[in-house]
C-alpha positions, 0 to 999 in steps of 0.5 A: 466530482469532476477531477480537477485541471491540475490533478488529472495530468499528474494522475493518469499521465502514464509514467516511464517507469509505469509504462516499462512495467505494464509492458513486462507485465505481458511477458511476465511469469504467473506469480503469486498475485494472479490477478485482481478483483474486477468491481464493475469497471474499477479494481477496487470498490469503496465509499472513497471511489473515483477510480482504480485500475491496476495496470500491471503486477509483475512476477518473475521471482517467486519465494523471494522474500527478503531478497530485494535490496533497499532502495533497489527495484524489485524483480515483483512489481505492482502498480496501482492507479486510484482517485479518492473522490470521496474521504473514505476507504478504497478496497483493492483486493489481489488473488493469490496462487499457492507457490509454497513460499512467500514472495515480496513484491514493491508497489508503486501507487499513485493517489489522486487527491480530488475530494477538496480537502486536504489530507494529514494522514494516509493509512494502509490496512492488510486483510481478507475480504472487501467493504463491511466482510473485511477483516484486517490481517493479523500477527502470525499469518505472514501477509504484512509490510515487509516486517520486521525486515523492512527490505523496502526501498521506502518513499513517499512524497507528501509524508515525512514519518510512517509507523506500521507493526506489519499489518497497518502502516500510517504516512504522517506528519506532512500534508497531501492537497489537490492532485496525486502523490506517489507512495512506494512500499512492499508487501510479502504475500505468503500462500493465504489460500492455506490459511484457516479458513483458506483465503484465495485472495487478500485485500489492501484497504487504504484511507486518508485522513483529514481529521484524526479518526477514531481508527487513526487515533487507536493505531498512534496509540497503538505506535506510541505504546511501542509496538510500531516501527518507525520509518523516516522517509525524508532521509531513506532511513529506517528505524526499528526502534519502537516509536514513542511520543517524542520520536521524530525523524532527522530532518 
């Protein structure tokens, strides 16, 4: 499917923000995401696939999780570029050096939406492996969205509440359309080369939803069971109180 007129300028016009990181990224210190999983001519793989490309992943601070200031630019920076043609999953799958600690790092990711419909929902899952090998990530392993800390500088601009316990996090209530979007979250990646069975390398899988899925269905449940935080991304606020059903964010 062609990219559609209005879509193709907001999602591959280069940024001044991006283009300051990918020129850093040439002059950046190794970190602890090395490099990222070439799929053909794409980085990422997925019945969802336009397009990905991951133009710059920036480290100049290793071990630092925790460090960052909210709302404040990291010194770890990765950035993402990806067109769904399709409704269903894009796996991007980073390699990771061993540096005997964890590093959090702040993605900046643009989404183009160009697969017709609109989008109610847009879910994140950490784990290992891509397409029918992925396994998602689990408590305890220390690879997760910043939880519970949530030192993150959170942003999105199509959704107005997230839910995440660690290993997934959803954007809801809000509507994405034709075009793209930019969402901003963090990651801490500890040393997953070190874990049974020892993975080099972990797998960001990212989904959009259109109706409510069985997946999304059993993670809302999951949020409204207590075990998710939620996060208010209109105000830049967060809560680390458990969510519940009648929980909604200040508006």
């Amino acid at each position: 499917m062609a990219s559609s007129l209005a879509a193709r300028p907001r999602a591959w016009a280069c940024s001044l923000t991006a283009c300051i990181i990918a020129a850093l990224a040439v002059a950046a210190s190794a970190g602890v995401i090395s490099g990222v999983t070439q799929f053909g001519p794409h980085a990422g793989t997925g019945s969802g696939l336009g397009a990905v490309f991951v133009p710059a992943v920036v480290t100049t601070a290793l071990n630092n999780d925790d460090g960052p200031t909210p709302e404040a630019f990291d010194d770890n920076i990765v950035v993402p570029i990806k067109r769904f043609d399709f409704n269903g999953y894009i796996d991007i799958e980073f390699a990771v050096t061993p540096s005997g600690g964890v590093t959090e790092y702040q993605f900046f990711e643009s989404i183009d939406n160009n697969t017709g419909a609109n989008w109610n929902g847009y879910l994140m899952i950490l784990g290992y492996g891509v397409g029918p090998d992925f396994v998602g990530s689990t408590g305890g392993d220390g690879l997760d969205f910043d939880v519970p800390d949530l030192n993150w500088g959170l942003a999105t601009s199509a959704f107005a509440e997230i839910l995440t316990d660690g290993d997934w996090m959803l954007f809801a209530v809000g509507v994405q359309g034709t075009g793209a979007e930019r969402i901003r979250f963090r990651i801490d990646v500890p040393d997953v080369s070190r874990l049974s069975p020892g993975f080099g390398h972990f797998t960001l899988r990212q989904i959009p939803s259109i109706v409510p899925e069985p997946t999304t269905l059993a993670i809302v449940c999951l949020a409204i069971a207590g075990t998710a935080i939620r996060a208010c991304s209109r105000t830049g606020q967060q809560s680390e109180q458990a969510a519940t059903p009648t929980s909604s964010c200040s508006r």
